[in-house]
C-alpha positions in Angstrom: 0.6 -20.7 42.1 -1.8 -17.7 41.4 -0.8 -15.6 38.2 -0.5 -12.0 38.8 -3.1 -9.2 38.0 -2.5 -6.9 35.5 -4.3 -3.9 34.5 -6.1 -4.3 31.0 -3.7 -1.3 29.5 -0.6 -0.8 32.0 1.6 2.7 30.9 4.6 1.0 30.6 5.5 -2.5 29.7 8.8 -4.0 29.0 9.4 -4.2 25.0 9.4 -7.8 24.7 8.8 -9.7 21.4 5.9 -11.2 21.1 5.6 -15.0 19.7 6.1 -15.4 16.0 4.2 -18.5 16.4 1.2 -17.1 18.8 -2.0 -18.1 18.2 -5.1 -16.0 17.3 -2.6 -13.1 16.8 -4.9 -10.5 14.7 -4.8 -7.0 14.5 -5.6 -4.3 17.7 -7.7 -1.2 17.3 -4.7 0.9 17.1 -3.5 -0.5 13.6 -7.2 -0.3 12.1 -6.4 3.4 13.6 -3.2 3.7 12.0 -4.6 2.3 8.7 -7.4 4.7 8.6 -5.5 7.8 9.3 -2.5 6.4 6.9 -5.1 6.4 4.0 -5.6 10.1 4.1 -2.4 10.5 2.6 -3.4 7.6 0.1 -6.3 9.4 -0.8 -4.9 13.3 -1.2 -1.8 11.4 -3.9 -4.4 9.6 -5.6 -6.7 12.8 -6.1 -3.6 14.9 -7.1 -3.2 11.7 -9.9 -6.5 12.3 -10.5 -6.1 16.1 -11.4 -3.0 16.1 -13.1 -3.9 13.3 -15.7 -7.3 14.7 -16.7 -4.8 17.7 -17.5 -2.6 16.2 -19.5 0.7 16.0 -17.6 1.0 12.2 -16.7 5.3 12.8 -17.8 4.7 15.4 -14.6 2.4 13.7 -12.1 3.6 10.0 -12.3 6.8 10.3 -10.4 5.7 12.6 -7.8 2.9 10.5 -7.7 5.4 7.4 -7.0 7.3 9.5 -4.4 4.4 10.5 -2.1 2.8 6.8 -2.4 6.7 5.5 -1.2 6.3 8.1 1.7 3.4 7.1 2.9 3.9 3.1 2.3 7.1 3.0 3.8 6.4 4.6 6.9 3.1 2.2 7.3 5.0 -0.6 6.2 7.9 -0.4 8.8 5.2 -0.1 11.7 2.9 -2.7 10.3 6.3 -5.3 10.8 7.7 -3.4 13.7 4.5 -4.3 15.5 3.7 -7.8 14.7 6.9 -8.0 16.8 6.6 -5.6 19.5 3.3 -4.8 20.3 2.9 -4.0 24.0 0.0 -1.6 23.5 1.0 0.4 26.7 0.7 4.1 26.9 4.3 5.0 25.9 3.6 2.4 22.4 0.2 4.3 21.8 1.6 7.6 21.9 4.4 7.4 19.7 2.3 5.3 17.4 -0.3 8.8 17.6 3.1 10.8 16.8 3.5 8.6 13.6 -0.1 9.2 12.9 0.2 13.3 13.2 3.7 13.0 10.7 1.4 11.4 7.8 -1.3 14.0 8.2 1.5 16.6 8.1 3.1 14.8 4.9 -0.7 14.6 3.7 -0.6 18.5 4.1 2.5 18.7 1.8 0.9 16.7 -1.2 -0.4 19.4 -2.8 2.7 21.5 -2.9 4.9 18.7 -3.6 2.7 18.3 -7.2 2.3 21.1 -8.2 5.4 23.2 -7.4 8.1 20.4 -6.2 7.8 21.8 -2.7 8.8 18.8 -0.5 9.5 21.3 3.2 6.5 19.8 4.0 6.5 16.5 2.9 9.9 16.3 4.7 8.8 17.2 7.6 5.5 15.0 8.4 7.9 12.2 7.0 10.8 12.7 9.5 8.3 13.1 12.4 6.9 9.6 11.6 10.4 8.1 11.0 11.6 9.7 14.2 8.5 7.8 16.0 9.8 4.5 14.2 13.3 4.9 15.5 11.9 6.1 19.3 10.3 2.6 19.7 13.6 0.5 18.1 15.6 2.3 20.9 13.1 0.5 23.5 13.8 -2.6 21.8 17.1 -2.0 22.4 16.7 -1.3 26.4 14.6 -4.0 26.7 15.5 -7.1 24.2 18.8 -7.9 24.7 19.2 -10.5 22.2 18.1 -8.3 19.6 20.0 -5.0 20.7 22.1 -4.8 17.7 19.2 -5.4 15.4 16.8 -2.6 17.2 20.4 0.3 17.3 20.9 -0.4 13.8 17.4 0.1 12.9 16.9 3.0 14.9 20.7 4.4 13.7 19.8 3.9 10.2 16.1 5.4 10.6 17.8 8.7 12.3 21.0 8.8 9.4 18.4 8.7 6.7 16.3 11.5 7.9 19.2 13.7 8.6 20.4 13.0 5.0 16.6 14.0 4.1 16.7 17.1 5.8 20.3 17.9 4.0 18.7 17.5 0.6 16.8 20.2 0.8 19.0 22.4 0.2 20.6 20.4 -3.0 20.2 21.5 -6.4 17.6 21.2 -8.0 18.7 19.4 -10.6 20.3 17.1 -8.3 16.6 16.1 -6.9 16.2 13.0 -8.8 19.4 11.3 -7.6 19.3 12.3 -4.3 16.0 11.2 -4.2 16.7 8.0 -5.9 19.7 7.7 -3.7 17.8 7.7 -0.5 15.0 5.5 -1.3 17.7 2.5 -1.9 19.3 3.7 2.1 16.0 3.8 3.0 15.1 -0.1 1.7 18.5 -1.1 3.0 17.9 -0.3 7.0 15.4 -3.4 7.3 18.0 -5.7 5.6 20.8 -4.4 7.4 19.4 -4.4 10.9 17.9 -8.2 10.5 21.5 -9.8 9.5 22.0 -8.8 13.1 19.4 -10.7 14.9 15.8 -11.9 13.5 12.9 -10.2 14.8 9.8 -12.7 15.8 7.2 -10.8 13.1 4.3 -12.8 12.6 3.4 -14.5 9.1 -0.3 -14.8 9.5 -0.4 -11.1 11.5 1.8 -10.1 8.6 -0.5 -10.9 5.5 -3.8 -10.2 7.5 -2.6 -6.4 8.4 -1.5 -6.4 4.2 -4.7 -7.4 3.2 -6.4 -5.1 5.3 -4.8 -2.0 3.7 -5.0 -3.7 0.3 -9.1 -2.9 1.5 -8.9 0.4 2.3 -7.0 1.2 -0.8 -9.7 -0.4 -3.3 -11.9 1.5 -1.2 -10.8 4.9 -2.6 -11.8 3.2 -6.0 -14.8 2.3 -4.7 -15.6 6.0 -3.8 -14.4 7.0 -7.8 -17.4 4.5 -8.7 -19.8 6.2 -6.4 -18.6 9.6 -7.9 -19.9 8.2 -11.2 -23.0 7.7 -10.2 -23.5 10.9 -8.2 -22.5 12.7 -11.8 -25.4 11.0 -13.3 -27.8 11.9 -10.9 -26.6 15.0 -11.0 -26.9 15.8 -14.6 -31.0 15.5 -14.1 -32.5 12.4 -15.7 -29.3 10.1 -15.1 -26.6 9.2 -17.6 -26.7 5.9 -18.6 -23.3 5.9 -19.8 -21.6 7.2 -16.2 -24.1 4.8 -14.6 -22.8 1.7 -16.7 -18.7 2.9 -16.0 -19.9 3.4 -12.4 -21.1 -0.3 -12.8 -18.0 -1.1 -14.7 -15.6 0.0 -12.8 -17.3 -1.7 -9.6 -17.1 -4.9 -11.2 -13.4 -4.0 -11.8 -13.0 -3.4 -8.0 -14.7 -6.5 -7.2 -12.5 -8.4 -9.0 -9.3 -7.2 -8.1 -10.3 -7.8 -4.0 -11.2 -11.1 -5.1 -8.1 -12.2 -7.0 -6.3 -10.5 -3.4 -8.0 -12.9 -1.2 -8.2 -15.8 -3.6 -5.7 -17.9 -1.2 -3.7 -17.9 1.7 -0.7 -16.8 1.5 0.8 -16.5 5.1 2.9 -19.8 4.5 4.9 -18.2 1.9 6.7 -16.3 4.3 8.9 -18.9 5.2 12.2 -17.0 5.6 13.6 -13.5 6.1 14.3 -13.0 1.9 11.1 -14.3 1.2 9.3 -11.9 3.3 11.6 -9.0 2.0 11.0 -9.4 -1.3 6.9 -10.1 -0.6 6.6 -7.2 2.0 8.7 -4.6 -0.5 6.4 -6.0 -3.7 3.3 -4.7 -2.5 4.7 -1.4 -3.1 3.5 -1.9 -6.4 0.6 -3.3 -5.2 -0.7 -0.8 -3.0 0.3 2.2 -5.7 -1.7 0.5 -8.5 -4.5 -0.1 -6.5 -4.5 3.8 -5.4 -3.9 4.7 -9.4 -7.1 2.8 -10.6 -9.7 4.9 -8.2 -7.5 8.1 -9.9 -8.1 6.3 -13.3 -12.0 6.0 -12.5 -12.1 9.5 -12.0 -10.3 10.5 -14.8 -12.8 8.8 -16.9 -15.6 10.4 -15.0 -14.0 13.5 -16.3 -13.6 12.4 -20.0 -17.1 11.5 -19.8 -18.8 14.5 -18.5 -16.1 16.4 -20.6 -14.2 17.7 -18.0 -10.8 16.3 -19.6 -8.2 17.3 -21.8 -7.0 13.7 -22.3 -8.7 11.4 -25.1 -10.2 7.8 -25.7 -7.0 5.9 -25.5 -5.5 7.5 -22.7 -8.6 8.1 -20.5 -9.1 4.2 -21.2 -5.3 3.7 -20.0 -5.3 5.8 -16.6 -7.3 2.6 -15.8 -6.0 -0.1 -17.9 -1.8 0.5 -17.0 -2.9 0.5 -13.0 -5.0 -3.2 -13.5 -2.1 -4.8 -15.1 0.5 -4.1 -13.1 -1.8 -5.0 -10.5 -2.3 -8.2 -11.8 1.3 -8.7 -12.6 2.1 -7.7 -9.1 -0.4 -9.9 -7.4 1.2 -13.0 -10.1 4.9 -12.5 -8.8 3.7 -12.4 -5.4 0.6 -14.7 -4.5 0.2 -16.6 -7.7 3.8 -17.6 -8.8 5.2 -18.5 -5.8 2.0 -20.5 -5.1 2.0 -22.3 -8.2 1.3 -26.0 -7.5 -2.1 -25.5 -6.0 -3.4 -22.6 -8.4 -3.7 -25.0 -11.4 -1.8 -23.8 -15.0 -4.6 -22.2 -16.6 -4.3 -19.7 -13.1 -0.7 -19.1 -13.2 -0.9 -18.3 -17.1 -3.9 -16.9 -16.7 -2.7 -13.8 -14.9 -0.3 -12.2 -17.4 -2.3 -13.2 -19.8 -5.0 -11.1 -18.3 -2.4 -8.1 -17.8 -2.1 -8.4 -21.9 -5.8 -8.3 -22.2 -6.1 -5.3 -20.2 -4.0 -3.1 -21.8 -5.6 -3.9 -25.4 -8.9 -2.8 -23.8 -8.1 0.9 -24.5 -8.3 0.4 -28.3 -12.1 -0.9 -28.2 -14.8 1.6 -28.1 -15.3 0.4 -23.9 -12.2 -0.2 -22.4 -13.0 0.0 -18.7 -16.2 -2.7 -19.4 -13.7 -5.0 -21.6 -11.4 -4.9 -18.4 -14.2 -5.7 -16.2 -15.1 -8.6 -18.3 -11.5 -9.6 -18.4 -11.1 -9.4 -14.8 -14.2 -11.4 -14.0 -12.8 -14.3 -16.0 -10.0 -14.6 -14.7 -12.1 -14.8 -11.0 -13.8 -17.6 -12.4 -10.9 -19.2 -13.8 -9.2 -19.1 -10.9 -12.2 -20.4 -9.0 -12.7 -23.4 -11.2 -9.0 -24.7 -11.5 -7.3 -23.6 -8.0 -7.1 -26.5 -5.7 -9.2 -26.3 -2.6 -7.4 -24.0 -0.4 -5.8 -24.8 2.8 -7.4 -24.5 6.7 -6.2 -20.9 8.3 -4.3 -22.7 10.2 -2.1 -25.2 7.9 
């Protein structure tokens, strides 16, 4: 019997979930879209990090700095998972997924305000456009996955509840802001939970961990650009600076490091069950912000260097130090640890260990080269004891 003929890119498709299972799933053009657009809003936090700690007012910066990173994270997050289940890719898909896309350059707009005045109109609003978007494509789940109905309403109910109750907290008291704010960051981590005790959606382990790592890149790559801004400063001055020309090479070798220690292993087979997932997917929160906060760090020692910060040695050589460890103790509780029979004890040791190391290195009299040097151990540690990892597709 002769299969039909379908157009490479229909308009409309029925929402049906695609294989958890399916083979050479990887990501479409549209999430490397997503992703690069996403990191505009990664970027703008991290450079108002940047500013605000060569200032002086980390007990300022640091929690609006956490705020916009959650903003920005959880809206990629619940996409990245909504569409290793449901990715049809036809033209109803691709233009709500552009809507998402237009909230986080609105909420990138808002940054700025949000820092340096505790102005969140904006913020608010490029949010709720790309939450709205979210809970637009769980209502054609619902239509058209009927075993999953109850999972895809209450997703979409509990996307739409919480940005009403975000709208509504505008016009709370000030003084009420960190409570409310707290208040609706736990609603907001609850939807997922809630909606999958209804029915399981079919997201994809190996789609999963290859769309993390991807972002994981693009987020080292703002620290990659702080190393290049090094070395631009150098040149700059006239003859070069040999000192911003070894911290550009320094804090490279940092970068380096932490992508390798990312990739090290495969870790798609550790999202065996719903919980697991959860509690992985949720994790790289911390991940993803520390990454961000060392390309801020970088910069801020750019700044101390060409004396263009009010901070000194120790904290200049922290900004950079803090953001590695919990790094590393984020990447330990969720690749390493869990993995722990086939990374060898000195590996699984080795990583808080490291962390330790790393925030001693602002004491010494070269703290981002001492983290370097720490960090590129621990690569070759874990490169001389880890078992020989796994085919792709064990």
């Amino acid at each position: 019997m002769s299969q039909p003929t379908l157009t490479h890119h229909p308009w409309h498709r029925v929402m049906s979930p695609r294989r958890a299972d399916e083979e050479h799933r990887a990501a479409t053009p549209l999430e490397l879209f997503f992703d690069l657009c996403f990191v505009v809003a990664v970027a703008l936090a991290a450079g108002e990090l940047h500013h605000a700690l060569s200032e002086g007012h980390l007990a300022h910066a640091l929690p609006w700095y956490l705020l916009m990173f959650f903003g920005v994270w959880w809206a990629w997050m619940n996409f990245t998972w909504f569409a290793s289940a449901y990715d049809t890719d036809d033209g109803p898909y691709r233009l709500t997924t552009l809507v998402q896309i237009a909230g986080a350059l609105v909420f990138a707009a808002g940054i700025k305000p949000a820092f340096e005045g505790g102005d969140l109109r904006v913020v608010v609003l490029g949010y709720v456009i790309m939450r709205l978007a979210m809970g637009t494509q769980w209502l054609r789940v619902a239509r058209s996955d009927p075993e999953r109905r109850a999972c895809a309403l209450r997703y979409a109910g509990g996307i739409a509840a919480a940005q009403v109750l975000w709208i509504l907290r505008l016009w709370t008291p000030e003084s009420w802001t960190a409570i409310t704010i707290g208040a609706l960051i736990i609603a907001e981590l609850a939807v997922p939970v809630w909606a999958e005790r209804a029915a399981s959606t079919t997201w994809h382990p190996q789609h999963i961990t290859e769309r993390y790592g991807l972002f994981t890149i693009i987020v080292l790559g703002e620290s990659i650009l702080a190393a290049s801004t090094a070395v631009q400063s150098a040149v700059s001055i006239g003859k070069g600076d040999l000192g911003l020309v070894s911290l550009a090479a320094a804090g490279l070798a940092t970068v380096f490091a932490m992508w390798w220690l990312y990739f090290d292993q495969p870790v798609h087979h550790l999202l065996r069950s719903l919980p697991r997932a959860i509690f992985w997917g949720y994790g790289h929160y911390v991940i993803f912000a520390a990454a961000a906060a060392v390309g801020a760090g970088l910069q801020v020692a750019v700044d101390h260097k060409t004396g263009h910060s009010a901070l000194g040695g120790v904290a200049t050589g922290y900004a950079i130090a803090a953001p590695v460890a919990i790094y590393l103790l984020g990447l330990w509780a969720l690749h390493v640890w869990p993995n722990a029979a086939s990374r060898g004890r000195a590996v699984v040791v080795g990583y808080p260990v490291a962390a330790a190391l790393v925030l001693l290195t602002p004491f010494s009299p070269a703290p981002i080269h001492l983290a370097a040097l720490v960090l590129t151990a621990l690569v070759a540690a874990s490169a001389i004891t880890t078992h020989p990892r796994q085919p792709a597709n064990a």
